[in-house]
N, C-alpha and C positions, 0 to 999 in steps of 0.2 A: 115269674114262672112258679109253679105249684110245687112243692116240697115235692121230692123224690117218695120220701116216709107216707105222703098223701094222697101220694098215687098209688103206693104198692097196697094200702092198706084193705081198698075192693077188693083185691085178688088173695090178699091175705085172706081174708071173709070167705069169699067164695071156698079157696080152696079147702078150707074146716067143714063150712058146708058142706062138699061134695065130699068130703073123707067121711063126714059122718053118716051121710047118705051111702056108705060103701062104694064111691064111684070115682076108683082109685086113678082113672086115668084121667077125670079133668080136675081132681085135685092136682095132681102131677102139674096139668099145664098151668093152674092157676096159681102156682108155689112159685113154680119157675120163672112165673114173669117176674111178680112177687121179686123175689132175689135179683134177679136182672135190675128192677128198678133200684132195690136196694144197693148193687154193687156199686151206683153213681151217687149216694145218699151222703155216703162221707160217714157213716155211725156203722165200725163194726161190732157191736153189741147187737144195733135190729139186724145186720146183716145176719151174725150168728145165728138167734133166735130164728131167723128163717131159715135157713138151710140145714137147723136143724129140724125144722118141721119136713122140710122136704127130704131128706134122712129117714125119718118116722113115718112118712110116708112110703116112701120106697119099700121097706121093710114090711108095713102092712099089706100091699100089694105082692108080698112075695116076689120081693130081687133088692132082699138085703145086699146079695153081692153089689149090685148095681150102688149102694148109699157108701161101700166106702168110702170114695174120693169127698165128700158131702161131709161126712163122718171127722175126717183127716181135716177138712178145711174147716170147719167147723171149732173142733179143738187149737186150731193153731191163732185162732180168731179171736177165740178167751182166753186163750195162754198171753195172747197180744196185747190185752185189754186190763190194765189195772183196777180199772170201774165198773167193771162186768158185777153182776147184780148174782151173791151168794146160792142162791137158788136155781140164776140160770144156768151158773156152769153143774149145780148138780143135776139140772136136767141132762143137761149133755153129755154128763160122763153116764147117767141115766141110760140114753141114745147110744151112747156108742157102747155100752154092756150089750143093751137087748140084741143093736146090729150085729155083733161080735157073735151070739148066742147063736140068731138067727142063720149066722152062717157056718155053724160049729165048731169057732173057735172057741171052746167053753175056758182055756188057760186064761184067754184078754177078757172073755167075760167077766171074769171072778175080777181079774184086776180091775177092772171099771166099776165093777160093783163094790169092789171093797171102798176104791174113790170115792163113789159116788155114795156111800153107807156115810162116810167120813165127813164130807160135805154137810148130805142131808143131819146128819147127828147134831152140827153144830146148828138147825134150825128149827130147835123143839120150840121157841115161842111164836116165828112166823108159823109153823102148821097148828098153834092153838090160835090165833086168830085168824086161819083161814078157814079150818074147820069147826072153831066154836069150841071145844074139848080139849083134855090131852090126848096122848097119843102124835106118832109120827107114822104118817104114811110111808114115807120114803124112807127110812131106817128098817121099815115092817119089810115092806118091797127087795130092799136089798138084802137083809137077813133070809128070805123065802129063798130068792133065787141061789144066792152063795151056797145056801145049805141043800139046793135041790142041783146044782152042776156036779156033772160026771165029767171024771178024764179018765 
């Protein structure tokens, strides 16, 4: 039988394609399977990574409310995971600021952004060999938002 990870990975594809395409509702169903396959895969590191894509989705379709439980599962998924990869969970605390934001809880915002600052901070030489220079994206990102939330 075909790897669970081998199966989700078309629908992973698709549904990037159709988010990037703005076509937030068969991204949605192509995430979704996506995760479903991943829930039987036995790796929750890809399960994360997917549902937080489907989180990040939601959000940019406007029903961030809709990504909290996503959101909640998501972090309890890299909290559970000693091997979780330094960068995925700053994506995630990443994910769960902007969802936080998005639905104006800007107190948890700031708290996931401070996180996720903390996180990204410690990965100034992974962003020099992803982007070829210095500089950190993701320090820049979380410094903009922190200093532009209102309570």
């Amino acid at each position: 039988m075909t790897d669970r990870r081998e199966q989700a990975a078309p629908y992973v594809a698709a549904a990037q394609q159709a988010r990037n395409a703005g076509d937030f509702y068969d991204a949605l169903l192509q995430q979704r399977r996506a995760v479903t396959l991943l829930r039987d895969a036995g790796d929750r590191n890809a399960l994360a990574h997917a549902i937080r894509h489907l989180a990040d989705i939601l959000v940019e379709a406007g029903r961030a409310s809709q990504a909290s439980e996503a959101v909640t599962e998501m972090l309890t998924l890299y909290r559970a995971s000693p091997d979780a990869q330094p960068l995925d969970v700053a994506n995630a605390l990443r994910s769960a600021a902007v969802q936080a934001e998005a639905i104006g809880d800007n107190e948890t915002a700031r708290a996931f952004w401070i996180q996720a600052r903390e996180r990204y901070a410690a990965l100034d030489a992974v962003f020099e060999r992803m982007t070829g220079g210095p500089g950190n994206p993701g320090v820049a990102e979380a410094d903009a938002k922190i200093a532009s939330l209102r309570f």
